[in-house]
N, C-alpha and C positions, 0 to 999 in steps of 0.2 A: 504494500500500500504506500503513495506518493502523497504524504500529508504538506499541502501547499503552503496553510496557515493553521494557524492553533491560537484562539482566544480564551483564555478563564475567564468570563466577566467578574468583578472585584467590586467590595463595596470600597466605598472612600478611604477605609483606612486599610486598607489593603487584603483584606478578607475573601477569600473568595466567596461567592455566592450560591456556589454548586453547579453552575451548569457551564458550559464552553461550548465554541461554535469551530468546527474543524471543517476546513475546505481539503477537498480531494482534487488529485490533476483529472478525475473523470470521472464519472458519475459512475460506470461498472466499480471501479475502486469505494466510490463511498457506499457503493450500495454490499460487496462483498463488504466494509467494516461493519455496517448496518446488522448484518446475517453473522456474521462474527462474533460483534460485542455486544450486543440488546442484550439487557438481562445476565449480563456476567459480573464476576467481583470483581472491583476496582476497591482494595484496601478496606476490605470489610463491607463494601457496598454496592449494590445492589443497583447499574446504572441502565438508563433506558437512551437509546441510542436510536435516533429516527433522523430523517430530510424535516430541515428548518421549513418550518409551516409560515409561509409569507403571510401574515395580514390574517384577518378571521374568514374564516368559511366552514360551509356545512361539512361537517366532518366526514371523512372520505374521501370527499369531493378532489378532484385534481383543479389545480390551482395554476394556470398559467403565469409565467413568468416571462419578463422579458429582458432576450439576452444579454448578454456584456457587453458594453459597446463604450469604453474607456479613452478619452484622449489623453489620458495622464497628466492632463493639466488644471483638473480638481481636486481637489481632496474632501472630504468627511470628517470633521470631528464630532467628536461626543464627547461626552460627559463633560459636558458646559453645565456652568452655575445657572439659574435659572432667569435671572436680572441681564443675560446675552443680549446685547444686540449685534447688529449688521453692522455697527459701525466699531463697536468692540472689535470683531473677529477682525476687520480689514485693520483697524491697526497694532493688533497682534502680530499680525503675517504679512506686513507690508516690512517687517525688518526682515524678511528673507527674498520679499523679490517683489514686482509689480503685482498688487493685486487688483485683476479685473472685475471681479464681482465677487462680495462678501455675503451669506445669509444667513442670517439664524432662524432657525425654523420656528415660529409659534403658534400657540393654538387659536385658531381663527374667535373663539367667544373671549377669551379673556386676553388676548394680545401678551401672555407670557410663555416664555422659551419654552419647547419642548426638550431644550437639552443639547442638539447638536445642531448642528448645519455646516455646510456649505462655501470653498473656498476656491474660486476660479483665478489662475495666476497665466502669465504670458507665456513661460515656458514650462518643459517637462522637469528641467533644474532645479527650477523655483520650486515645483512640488515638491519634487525630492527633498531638496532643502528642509523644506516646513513641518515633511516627516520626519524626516532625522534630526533635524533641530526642535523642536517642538512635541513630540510625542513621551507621553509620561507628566511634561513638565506643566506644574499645576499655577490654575487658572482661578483666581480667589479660592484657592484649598483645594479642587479639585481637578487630577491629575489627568489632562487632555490625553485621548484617544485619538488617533487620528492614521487615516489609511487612506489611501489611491480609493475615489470616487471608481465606481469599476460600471455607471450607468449614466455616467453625463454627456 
């Protein structure tokens, strides 16, 4: 099995939260870990191993997705403070390269952050830059997540 990436999602102070999100170079690979490890011990426990369920739908249901289609010239952060805005983010990450468009995503009734958004820069460098510089490193207490936009 070719494990691409591997997230422990973490609470704030470094806790893990029990669950991780593991990308495969190809869906037969994730689907052979799937059939593998559902329901086997991992250090005492008891772990359930499925395909990340995009968004809510009736259960069962197959769920279309749409491709990868990355110019590597966005990135994604998360685990933004909640007080984010678009103009926050752009001058966070204007110290690593031109940024073209900043957003922090919020929720349409109450106009505050949902947590991550949104970092459009001129080139692929600049992304790069703002992952390696920028990732972990915390953002009023909480330590920015941030990874190649892999749907912009």
């Amino acid at each position: 099995m070719n494990v691409v990436q591997a997230e422990v999602a973490r609470q704030s102070g470094g806790r893990s939260k029990g669950w991780a999100l593991v990308d495969f170079a190809t869906a037969e690979e994730a689907q052979d870990a799937i059939e593998r490890m559902h329901n086997s011990d991992v250090q005492g426990r008891s772990i359930i191993v499925r395909v990340e369920r995009p968004g809510a739908g009736a259960k069962g249901a197959r769920v279309e997705t749409r491709p990868e289609n990355s110019s590597g010239l966005q990135i994604v952060v998360r685990n933004l403070p909640w007080t984010t805005t678009s103009e926050d983010l752009r001058q966070v990450f204007q110290q690593v390269g031109n940024v073209v468009n900043a957003v922090a995503v919020c929720h349409t009734d109450t106009g505050r952050s949902k947590g991550w958004g949104t970092v459009l820069f001129e080139t692929r460098e600049q992304a790069q830059a703002a992952i390696q510089g920028f990732n972990g490193v915390e953002l009023e207490h909480r330590p920015m997540q941030i990874k190649l936009d892999r749907f912009d």
